[in-house]
Residue frames as qw, qx, qy, qz and C-alpha x, y, z in Angstrom:
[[0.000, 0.891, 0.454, 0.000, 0.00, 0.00, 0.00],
 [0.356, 0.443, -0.018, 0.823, 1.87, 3.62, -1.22],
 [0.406, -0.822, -0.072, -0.393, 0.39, 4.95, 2.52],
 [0.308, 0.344, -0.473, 0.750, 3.28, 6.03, 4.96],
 [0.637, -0.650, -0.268, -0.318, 1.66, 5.37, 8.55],
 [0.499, 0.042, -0.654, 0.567, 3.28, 6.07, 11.98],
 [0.369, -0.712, -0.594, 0.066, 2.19, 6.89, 15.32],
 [0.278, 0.496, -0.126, 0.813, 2.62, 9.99, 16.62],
 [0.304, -0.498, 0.327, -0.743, 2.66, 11.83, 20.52],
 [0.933, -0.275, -0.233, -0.012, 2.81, 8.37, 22.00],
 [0.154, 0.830, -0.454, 0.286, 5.84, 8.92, 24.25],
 [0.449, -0.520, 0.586, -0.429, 8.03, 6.73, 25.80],
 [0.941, 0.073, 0.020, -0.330, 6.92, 3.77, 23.95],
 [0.631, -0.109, 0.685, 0.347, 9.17, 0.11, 23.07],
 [0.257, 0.517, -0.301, -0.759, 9.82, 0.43, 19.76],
 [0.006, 0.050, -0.999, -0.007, 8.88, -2.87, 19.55],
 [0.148, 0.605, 0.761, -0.181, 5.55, -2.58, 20.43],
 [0.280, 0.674, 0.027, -0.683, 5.23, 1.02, 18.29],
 [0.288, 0.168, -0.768, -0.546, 6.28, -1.37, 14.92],
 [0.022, 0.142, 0.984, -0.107, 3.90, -3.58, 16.16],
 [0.108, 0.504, 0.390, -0.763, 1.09, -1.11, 16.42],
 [0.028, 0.645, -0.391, -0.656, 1.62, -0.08, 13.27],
 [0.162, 0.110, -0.917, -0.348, 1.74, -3.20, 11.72],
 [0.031, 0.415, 0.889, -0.190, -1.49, -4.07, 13.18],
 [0.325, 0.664, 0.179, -0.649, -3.21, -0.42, 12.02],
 [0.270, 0.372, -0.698, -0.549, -1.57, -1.06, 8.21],
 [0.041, -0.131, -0.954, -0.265, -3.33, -4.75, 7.97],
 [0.186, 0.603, 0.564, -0.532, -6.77, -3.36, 9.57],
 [0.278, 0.634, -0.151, -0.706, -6.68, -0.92, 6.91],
 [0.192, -0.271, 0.926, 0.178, -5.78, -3.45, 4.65],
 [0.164, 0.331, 0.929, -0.028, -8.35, -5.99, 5.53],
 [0.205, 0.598, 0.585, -0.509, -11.17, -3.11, 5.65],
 [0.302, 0.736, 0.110, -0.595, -10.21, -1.56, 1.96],
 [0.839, 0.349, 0.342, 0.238, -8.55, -3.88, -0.54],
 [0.411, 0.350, 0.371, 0.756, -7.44, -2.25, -3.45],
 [0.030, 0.844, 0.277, 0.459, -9.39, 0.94, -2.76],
 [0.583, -0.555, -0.161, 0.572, -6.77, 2.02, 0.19],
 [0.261, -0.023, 0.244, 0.934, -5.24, 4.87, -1.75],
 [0.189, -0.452, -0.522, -0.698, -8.63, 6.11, -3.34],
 [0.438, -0.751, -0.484, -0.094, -10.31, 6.09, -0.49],
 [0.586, -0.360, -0.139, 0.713, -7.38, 7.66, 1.05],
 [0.047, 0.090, 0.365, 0.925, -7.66, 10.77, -1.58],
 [0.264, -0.586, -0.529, -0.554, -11.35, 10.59, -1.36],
 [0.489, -0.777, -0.302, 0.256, -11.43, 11.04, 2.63],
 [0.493, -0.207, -0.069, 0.842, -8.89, 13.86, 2.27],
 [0.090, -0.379, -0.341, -0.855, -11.12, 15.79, -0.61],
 [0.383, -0.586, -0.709, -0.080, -13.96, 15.42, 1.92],
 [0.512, -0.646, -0.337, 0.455, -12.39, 17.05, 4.74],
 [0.191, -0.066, 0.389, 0.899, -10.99, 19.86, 2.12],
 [0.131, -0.120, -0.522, -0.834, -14.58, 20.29, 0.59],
 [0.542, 0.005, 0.542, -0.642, -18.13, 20.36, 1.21],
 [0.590, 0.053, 0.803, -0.067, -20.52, 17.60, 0.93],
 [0.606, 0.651, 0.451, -0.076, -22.33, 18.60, -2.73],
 [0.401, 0.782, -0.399, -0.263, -18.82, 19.03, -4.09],
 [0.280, -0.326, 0.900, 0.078, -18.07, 15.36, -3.69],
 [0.539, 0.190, -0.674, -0.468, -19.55, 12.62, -6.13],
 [0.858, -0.301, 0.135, -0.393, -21.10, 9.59, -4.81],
 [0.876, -0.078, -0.319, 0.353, -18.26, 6.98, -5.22],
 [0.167, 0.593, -0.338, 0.712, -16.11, 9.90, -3.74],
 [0.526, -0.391, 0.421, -0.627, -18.41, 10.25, -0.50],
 [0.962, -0.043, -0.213, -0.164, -18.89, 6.46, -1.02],
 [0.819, 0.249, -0.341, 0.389, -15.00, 5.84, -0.61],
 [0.035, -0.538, 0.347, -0.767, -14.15, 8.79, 1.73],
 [0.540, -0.531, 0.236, -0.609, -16.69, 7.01, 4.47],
 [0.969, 0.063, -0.222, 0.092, -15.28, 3.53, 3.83],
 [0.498, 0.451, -0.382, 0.634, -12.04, 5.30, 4.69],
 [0.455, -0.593, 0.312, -0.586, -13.48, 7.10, 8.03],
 [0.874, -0.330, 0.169, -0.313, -14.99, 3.70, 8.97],
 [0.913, 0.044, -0.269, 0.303, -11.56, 1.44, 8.12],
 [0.166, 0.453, -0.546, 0.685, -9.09, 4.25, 9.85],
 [0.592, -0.452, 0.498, -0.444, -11.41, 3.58, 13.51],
 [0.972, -0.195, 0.066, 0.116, -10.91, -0.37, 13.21],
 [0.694, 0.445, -0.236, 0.515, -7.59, 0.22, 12.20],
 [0.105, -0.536, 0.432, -0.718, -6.97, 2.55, 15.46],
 [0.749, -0.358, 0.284, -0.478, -8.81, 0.53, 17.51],
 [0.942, 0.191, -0.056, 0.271, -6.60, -3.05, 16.23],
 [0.385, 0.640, -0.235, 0.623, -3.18, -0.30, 16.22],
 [0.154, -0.588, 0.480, -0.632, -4.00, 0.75, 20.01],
 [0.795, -0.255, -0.506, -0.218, -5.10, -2.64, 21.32],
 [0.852, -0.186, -0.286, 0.397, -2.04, -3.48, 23.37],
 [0.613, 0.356, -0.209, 0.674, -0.93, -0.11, 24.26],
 [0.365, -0.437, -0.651, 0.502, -2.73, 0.94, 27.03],
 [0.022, 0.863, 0.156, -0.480, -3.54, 5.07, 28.11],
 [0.588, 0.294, 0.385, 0.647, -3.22, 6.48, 24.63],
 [0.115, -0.700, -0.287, 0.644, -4.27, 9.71, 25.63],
 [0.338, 0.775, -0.276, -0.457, -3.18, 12.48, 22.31],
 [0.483, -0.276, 0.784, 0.276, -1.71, 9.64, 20.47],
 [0.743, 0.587, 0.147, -0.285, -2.78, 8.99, 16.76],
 [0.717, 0.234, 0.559, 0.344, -2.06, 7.16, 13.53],
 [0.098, 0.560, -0.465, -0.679, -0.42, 9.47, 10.76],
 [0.753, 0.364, 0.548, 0.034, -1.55, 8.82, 7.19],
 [0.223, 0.799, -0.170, -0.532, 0.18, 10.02, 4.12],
 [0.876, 0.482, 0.018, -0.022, 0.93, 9.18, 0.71],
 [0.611, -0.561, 0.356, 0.430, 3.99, 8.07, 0.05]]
């Protein structure tokens, strides 16, 4: 997948368990968008850039497939790391 994910304002962590994290937010995503990871990536970005009745329907179709695979993916990513307090998952293209 051409998406560049790391965690970020998680201090203090094993780095062990921050690849691990990581690796467990990247397959969530993964499992939850196939082939449409990138697209939906781009389509949740125009979303959040634009208003709703300047997006197309597979846009707003692919943009909420993206909302809903980034929270299982965070929620699989923080499983094992306990108080995550300001912590989050970076996404960007790579």
């Amino acid at each position: 997948m051409p998406l560049r994910i790391t965690l970020q304002d998680y201090p203090g962590a094993d780095p062990a368990m921050l690849t691990t994290a990581v690796t467990r937010f990247r397959r969530e995503l993964e499992r939850k968008l196939g082939d449409e990871a990138e697209a939906a990536f781009k389509a949740f970005q125009n979303a959040s850039e634009s208003s709703a009745n300047e997006l197309t329907k597979e846009e707003h179709r692919l943009a909420t497939a993206y909302h809903a695979a980034y929270e299982a993916a965070r929620t699989a990513g923080f499983r094992d790391l306990g108080d995550v307090q300001e912590a989050y998952f970076d996404v960007r293209l790579t």
